[in-house]
C-alpha positions in Angstrom: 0.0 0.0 0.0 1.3 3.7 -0.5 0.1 6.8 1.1 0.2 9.9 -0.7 -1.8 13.4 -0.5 -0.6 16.2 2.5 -3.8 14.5 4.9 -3.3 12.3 7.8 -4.2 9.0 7.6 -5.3 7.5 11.1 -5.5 3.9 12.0 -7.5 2.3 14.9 -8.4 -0.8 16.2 -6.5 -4.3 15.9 -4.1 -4.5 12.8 -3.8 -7.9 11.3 -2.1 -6.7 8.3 0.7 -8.0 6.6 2.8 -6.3 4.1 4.9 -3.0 3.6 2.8 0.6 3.9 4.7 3.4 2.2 4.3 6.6 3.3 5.5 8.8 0.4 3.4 12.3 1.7 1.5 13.6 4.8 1.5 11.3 7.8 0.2 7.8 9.3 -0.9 7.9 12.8 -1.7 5.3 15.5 -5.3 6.0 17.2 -5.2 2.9 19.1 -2.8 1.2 20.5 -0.7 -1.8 17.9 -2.6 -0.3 15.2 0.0 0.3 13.4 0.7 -3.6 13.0 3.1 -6.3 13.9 3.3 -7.7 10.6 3.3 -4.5 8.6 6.8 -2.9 7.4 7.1 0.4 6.8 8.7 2.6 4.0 8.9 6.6 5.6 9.5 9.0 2.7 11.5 12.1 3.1 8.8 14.9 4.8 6.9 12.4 5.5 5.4 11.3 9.2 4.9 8.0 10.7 3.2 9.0 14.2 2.8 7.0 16.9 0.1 8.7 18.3 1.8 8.6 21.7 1.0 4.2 22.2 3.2 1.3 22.4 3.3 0.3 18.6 5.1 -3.2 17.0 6.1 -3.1 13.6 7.9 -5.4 11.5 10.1 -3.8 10.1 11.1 0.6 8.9 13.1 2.1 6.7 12.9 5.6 7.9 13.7 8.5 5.5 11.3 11.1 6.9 10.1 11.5 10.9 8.8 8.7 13.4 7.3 10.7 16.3 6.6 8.6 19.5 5.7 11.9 21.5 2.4 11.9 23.6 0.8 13.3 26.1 3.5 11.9 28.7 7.1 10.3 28.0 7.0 6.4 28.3 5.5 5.6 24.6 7.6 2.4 22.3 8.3 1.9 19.0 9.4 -2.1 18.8 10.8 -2.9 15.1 10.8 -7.0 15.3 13.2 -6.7 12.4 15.4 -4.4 10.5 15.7 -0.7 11.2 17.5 1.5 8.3 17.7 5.2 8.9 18.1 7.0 6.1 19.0 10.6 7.5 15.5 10.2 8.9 14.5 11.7 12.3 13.3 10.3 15.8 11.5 12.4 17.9 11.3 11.5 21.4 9.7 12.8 24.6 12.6 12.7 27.6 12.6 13.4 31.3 15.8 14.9 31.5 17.3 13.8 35.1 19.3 11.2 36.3 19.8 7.7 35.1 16.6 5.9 34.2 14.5 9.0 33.8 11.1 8.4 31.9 11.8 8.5 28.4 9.8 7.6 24.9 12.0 4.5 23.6 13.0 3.1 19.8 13.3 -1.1 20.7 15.1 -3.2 17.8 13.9 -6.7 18.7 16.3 -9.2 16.9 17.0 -7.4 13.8 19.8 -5.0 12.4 19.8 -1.0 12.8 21.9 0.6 10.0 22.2 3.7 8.4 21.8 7.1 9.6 19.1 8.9 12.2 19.0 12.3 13.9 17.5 11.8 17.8 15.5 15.1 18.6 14.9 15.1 21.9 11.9 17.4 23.8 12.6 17.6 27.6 9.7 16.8 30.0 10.4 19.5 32.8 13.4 17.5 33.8 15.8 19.9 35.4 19.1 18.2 34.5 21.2 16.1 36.8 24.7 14.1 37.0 23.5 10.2 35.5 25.2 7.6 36.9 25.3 4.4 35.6 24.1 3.6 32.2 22.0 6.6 31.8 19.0 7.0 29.8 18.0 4.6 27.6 16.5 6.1 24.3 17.6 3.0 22.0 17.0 -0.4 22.9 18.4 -3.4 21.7 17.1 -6.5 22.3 17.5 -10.6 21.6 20.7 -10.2 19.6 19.7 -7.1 18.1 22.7 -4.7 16.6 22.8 -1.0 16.3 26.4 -0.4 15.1 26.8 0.0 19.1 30.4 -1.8 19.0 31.5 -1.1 15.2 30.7 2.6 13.0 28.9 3.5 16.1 26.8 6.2 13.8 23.4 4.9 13.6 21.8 7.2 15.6 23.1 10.6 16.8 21.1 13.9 18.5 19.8 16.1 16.0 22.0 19.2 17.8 24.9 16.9 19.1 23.6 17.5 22.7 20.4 18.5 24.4 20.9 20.6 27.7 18.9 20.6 30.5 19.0 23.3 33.7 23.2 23.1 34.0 23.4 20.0 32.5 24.4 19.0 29.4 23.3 15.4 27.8 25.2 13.3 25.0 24.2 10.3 23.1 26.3 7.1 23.6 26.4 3.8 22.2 26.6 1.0 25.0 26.0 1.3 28.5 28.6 2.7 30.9 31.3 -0.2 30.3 31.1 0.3 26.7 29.5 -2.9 26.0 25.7 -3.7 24.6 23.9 -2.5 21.3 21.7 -0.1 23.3 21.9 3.8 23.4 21.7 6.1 26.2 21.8 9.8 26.9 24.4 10.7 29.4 25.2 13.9 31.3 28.4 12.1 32.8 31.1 10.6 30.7 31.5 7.0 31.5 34.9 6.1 33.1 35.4 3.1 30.6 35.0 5.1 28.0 38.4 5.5 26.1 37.2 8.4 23.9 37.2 10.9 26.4 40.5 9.7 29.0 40.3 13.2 30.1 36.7 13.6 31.3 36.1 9.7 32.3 33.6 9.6 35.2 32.8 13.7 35.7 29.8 15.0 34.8 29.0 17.0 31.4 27.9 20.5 32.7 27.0 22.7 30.1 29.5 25.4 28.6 27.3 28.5 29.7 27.9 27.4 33.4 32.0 28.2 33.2 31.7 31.4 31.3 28.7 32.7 34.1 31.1 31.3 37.3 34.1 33.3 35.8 31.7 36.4 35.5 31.6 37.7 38.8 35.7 37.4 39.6 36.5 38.9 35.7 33.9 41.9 36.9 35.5 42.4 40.6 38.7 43.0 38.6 37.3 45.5 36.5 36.2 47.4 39.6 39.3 47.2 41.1 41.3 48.5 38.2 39.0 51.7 38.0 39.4 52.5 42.1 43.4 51.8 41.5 42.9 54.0 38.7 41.8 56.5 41.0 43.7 56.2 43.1 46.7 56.6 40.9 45.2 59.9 39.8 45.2 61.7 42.6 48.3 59.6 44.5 51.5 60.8 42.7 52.3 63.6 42.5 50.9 63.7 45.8 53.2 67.3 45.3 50.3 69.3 47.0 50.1 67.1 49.8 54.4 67.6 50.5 54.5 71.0 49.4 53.9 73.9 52.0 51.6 75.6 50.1 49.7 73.1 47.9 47.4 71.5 50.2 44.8 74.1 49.2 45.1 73.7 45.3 43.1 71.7 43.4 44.2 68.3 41.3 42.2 67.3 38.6 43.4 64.2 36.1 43.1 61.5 33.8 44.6 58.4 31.9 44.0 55.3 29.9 44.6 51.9 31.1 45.6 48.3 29.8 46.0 45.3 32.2 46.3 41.5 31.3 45.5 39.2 33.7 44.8 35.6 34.5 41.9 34.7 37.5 42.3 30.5 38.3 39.1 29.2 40.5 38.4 26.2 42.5 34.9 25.2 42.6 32.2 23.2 40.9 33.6 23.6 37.3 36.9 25.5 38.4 36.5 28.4 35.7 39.9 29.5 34.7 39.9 32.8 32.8 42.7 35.0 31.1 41.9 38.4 29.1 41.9 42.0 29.8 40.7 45.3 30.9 41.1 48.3 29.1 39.6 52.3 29.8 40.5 55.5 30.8 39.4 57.2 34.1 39.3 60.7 34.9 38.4 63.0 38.2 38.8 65.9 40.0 38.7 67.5 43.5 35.3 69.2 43.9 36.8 70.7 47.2 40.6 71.0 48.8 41.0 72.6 51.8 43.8 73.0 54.2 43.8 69.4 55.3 40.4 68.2 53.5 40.2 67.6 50.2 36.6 65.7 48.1 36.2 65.0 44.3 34.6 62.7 42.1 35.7 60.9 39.2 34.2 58.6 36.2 35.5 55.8 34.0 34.5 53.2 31.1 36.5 49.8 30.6 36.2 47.3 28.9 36.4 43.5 29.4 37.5 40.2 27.1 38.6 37.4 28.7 38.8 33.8 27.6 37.6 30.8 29.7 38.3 27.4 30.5 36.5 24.9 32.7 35.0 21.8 33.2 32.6 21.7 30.0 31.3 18.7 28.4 32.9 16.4 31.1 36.4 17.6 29.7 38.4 18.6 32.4 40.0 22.4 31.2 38.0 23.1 28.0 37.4 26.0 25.8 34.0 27.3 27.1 33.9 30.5 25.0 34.7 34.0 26.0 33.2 36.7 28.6 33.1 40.4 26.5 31.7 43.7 27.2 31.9 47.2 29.0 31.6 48.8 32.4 30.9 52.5 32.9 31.8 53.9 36.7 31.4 56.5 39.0 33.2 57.5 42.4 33.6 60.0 45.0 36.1 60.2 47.6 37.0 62.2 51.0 40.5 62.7 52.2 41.5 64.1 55.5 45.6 65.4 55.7 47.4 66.0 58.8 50.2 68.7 58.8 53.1 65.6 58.8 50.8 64.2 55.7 49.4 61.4 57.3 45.9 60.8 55.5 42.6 59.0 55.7 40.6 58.3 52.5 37.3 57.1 52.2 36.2 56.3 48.4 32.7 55.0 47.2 32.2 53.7 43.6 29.4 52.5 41.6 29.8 50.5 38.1 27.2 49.4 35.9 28.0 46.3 33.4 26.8 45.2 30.0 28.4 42.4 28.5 27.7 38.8 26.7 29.0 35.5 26.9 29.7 33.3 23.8 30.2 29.5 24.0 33.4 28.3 21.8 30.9 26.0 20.2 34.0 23.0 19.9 33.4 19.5 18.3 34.6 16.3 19.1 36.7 14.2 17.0 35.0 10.7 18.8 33.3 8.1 16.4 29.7 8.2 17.2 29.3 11.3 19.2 27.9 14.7 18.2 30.5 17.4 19.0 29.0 20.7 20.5 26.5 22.9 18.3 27.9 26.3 17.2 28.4 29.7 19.6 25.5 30.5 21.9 25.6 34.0 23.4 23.4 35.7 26.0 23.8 39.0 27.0 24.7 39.9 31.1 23.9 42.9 32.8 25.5 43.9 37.0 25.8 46.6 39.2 28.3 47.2 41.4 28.9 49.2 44.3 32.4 49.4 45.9 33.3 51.0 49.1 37.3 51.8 50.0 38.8 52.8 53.3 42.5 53.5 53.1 45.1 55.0 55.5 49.0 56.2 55.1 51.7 58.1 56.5 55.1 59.1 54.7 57.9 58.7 56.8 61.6 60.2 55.7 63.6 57.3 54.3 66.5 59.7 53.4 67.7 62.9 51.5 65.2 63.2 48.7 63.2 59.9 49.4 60.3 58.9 51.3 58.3 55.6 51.9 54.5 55.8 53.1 53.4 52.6 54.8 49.5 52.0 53.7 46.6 50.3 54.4 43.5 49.9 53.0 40.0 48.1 53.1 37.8 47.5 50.2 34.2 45.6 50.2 32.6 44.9 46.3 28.2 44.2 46.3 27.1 43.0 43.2 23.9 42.1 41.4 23.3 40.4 38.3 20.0 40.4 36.5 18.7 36.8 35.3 20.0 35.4 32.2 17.6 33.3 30.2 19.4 30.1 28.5 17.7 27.1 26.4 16.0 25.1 29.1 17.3 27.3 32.0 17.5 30.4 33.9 20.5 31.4 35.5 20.4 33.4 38.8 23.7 35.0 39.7 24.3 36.1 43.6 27.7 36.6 44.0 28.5 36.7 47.8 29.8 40.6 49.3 33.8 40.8 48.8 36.0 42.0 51.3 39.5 42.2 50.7 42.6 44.1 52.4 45.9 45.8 51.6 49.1 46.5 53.4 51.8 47.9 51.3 54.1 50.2 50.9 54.7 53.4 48.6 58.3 54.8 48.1 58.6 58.1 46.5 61.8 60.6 45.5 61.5 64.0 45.3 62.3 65.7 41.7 65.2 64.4 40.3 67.2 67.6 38.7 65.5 70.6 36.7 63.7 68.2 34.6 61.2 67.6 37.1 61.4 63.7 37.0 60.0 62.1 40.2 60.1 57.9 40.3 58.2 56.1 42.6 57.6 52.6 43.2 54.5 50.7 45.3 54.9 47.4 46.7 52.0 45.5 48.3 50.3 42.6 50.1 46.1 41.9 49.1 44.3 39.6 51.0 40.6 38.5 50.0 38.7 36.5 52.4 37.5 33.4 51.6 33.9 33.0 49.9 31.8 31.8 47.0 30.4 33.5 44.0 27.0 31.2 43.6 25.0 30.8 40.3 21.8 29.1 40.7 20.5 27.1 37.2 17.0 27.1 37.6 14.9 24.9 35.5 10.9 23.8 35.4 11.4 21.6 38.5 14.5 22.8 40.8 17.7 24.1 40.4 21.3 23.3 40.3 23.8 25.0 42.9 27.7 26.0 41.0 29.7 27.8 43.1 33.3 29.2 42.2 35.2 30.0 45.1 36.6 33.3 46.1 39.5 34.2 48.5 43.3 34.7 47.6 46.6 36.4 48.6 48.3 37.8 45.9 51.7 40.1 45.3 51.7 43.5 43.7 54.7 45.7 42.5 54.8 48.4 40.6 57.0 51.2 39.1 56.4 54.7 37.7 57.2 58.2 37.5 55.7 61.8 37.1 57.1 64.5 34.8 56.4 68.2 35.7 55.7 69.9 32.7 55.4 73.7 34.9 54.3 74.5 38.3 50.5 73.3 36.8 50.8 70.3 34.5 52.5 67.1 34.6 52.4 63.5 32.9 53.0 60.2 34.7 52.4 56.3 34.2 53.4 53.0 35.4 54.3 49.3 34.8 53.5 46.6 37.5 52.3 43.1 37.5 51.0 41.0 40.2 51.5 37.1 41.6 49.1 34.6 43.3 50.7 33.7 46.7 48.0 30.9 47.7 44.1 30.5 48.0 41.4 29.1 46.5 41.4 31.9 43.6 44.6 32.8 42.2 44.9 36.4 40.7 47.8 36.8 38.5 47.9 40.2 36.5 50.9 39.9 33.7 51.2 43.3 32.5 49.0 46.3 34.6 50.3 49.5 32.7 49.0 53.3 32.7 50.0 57.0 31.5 48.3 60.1 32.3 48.0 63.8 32.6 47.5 65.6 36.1 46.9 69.5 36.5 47.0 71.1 39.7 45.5 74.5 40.2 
């Protein structure tokens, strides 16, 4: 029998049937259930549609160049082919409950006879909200009484139409055999099976979904941004910190600006251990609003911008390419400074940054037989607010004819908020835990060197950030998924620079440094932190 025209055929009641039904247009649909047959075979043409109307169905045999849907009202429904099953670029669409290993799931059974060819899975989750599977995982092909499915040869009778379907911050891969390798069945997997000798690196960890290292990388890749701007700011107003020495300047006015460029490279322990390396690059700009005697107050503004690169646990795969974090921060500050007449100070700054960015997904195959690599870049755009709150102290002490160091410490807390981020079958909800960090360091400054009014200066210091954990929550229909990166570090940071007095008003300075991880559970290394800028005094 064929079937042609764009209708659907429906077919209800007992089958007793024998023969081959070819479905060259519109669809065949199961009203009942085994109406479709146990002795029919059938031919699926391409665009066609052989439905199963949600019901356990037995066929004899299918050669499937258009779509089999098993979908219905719940997951659970069967397909048994007591015969031969040849997929030819065909389509399976099945219903899954995407969990944990033996999740409900609509199911393809070959009962004693040969799967060949090619088939795309498509896969519809049921409100599952993701989760590691251990074990076999879900079974979507079954193979029974001797059955083959090219399981332990070509392995590519079957894959998922996308390479992987992704659940909450889960991500789900089809596999031939169960978790030793060995069978004819297939099974969706969120964890890579230790046996497996595809994937040596990833063997037994579970496949979280790129998206969840680029948003745990986030919050520690913004919290440097806002740094850099407040040490901007601080650089600003610091150096030629001539009006504060100088008998008659603590009264005149500083205003200043100057473009930045750091490189750096944040490591993170933590449920996918995002590892990130990029940089930050702006200008910032301010000016006293007020200088008195021994008070001064200004404000100042900046906008960087942000690329880094991240690595994590993705896929299973221990340290791979998730994609990249891009985007731009605009700021603004105020601060206080009280003076004594030996120039001893107290600062108090506050700042307040507002992010836009996106994150990309690299969007990287896999060169293992059998299994679909990852689809191309995803992106979704992040927004954050930041507010940043510094309290610093110093006093300069004569070190010897011309020089001075100024011992320093300083405070800083960082509250953030990110706004939801809507992802394929998930919501991620960022709350980054308050940061509190500290510095003691030291500042060593020269007094002009000769008539060209050349004044060097070097900074030397100690940060320490207290231990924490920036937590994402991947929210799907069901429940969510907790990922937390942790935060905390000590790290080393020296620096060089000098100022250039132009005349009694104007001068130009910059700087080189770098910093070094000294321990923790983060580890901030910054390769190349450099600046140059213009100050006016008035």
């Amino acid at each position: 029998m064929t079937k042609t025209g764009a209708g659907t055929l429906e077919l209800a009641g007992s089958n007793t049937a024998a023969g081959t039904l070819a479905i060259m247009e519109g669809a065949v649909r199961a009203g009942t259930d085994d109406a479709l047959g146990a002795g029919m075979q059938y031919r699926i043409a391409q665009d066609a549609v052989l439905d199963t109307g949600g019901r356990p169905q037995t066929i004899a045999a299918l050669v499937n160049a258009g779509t089999i849907r098993l979908q219905g009202t719940q997951p659970g429904n069967t397909l048994t082919v007591q015969g031969d099953y040849v997929g030819l670029n065909g389509e399976l669409h099945l219903t899954t409950v995407l969990g944990g290993s033996g999740s409900a799931t609509d199911r393809l059974v070959i009962d004693g006879g040969r799967a060949a060819g090619h088939t795309r899975i498509t896969v519809a989750n049921a409100d599952g909200l993701g989760a590691a599977t251990d074990g076999d995982g879900i079974e979507v092909v079954r193979a029974v009484n001797g059955a083959t499915t090219t399981a332990q040869t070509t392995r590519d009778a079957f894959v998922l139409t996308e390479g992987q379907v992704a659940a909450g911050a889960f991500e789900y891969r089809l596999f031939p055999g169960d978790a030793q390798g060995n069978g004819e069945s297939w099974y969706l997997r969120s964890t890579l099976p230790r046996a497996d000798p595809r994937f040596p690196a990833g063997s037994g960890r579970t496949a979280y979904r790129p998206e969840i290292a680029l948003h745990a990388a986030l919050p520690a890749v913004l919290a440097h941004a806002d740094l850099a701007v407040l040490a901007g700011a601080r650089r600003g107003r610091d150096d030629a910190e001539a009006p504060r020495h100088s008998d008659t300047g603590a009264s005149r006015r500083r205003a200043w600006a100057h473009v930045l460029d750091e490189r750096a490279h944040i490591r993170q322990r933590g449920t996918v251990s995002p590892r990130s390396r990029g940089s930050v690059t702006g200008a910032v700009a301010g000016a006293d609003i007020y200088a008195g005697p021994q008070v001064s107050m200004g404000i100042y503004g900046g906008t960087l911008a942000w690329r880094h690169h991240v690595h994590g646990d993705v896929s299973g795969m221990r340290g791979a390419d998730a994609g990249r974090l891009h985007g731009r921060g605009h700021y603004a500050g105020a601060y206080w400074i009280r003076t004594n007449e030996a120039g001893a100070y107290a600062s108090v700054v506050a700042q307040h940054g507002r992010q836009r960015g996106k994150t990309e997904t690299a969007g990287v195959a896999t060169a293992a037989p059998g299994i679909a690599g990852l689809p191309g870049p995803r992106g979704a755009n992040v927004r954050s607010r930041s507010t940043l709150v510094s309290v610093e102290a110093g006093v300069p002490l004569p070190v010897g004819i011309g020089w001075r160091a100024e011992p320093q410490i300083q405070a800083v807390v960082i509250h953030r908020h990110f706004d939801d981020v809507a992802l394929p079958a998930a919501t991620v909800r960022q709350r980054p835990g308050t940061a509190v960090m500290g510095r003691i360091g030291v500042r060593v400054t020269a007094d002009d060197i000769g008539a060209a009014g050349l004044r060097p200066y070097a900074r030397a210091n100690l940060w320490h950030a207290l231990h924490g954990a920036d937590v994402q929550r991947v929210r799907g229909p069901a429940g969510s998924a907790r990922i937390a990166a942790q935060r905390g570090h000590t790290a080393v940071e020296l620096s060089a620079g000098a100022s250039w007095r132009l005349n009694r008003n104007v001068e130009l300075y910059g700087e080189a440094g770098g910093m070094a991880p000294a321990g923790g559970a983060q580890r901030v290394s910054v390769q190349r932190a450099m600046a140059a800028g213009i100050r006016v005094v008035w």
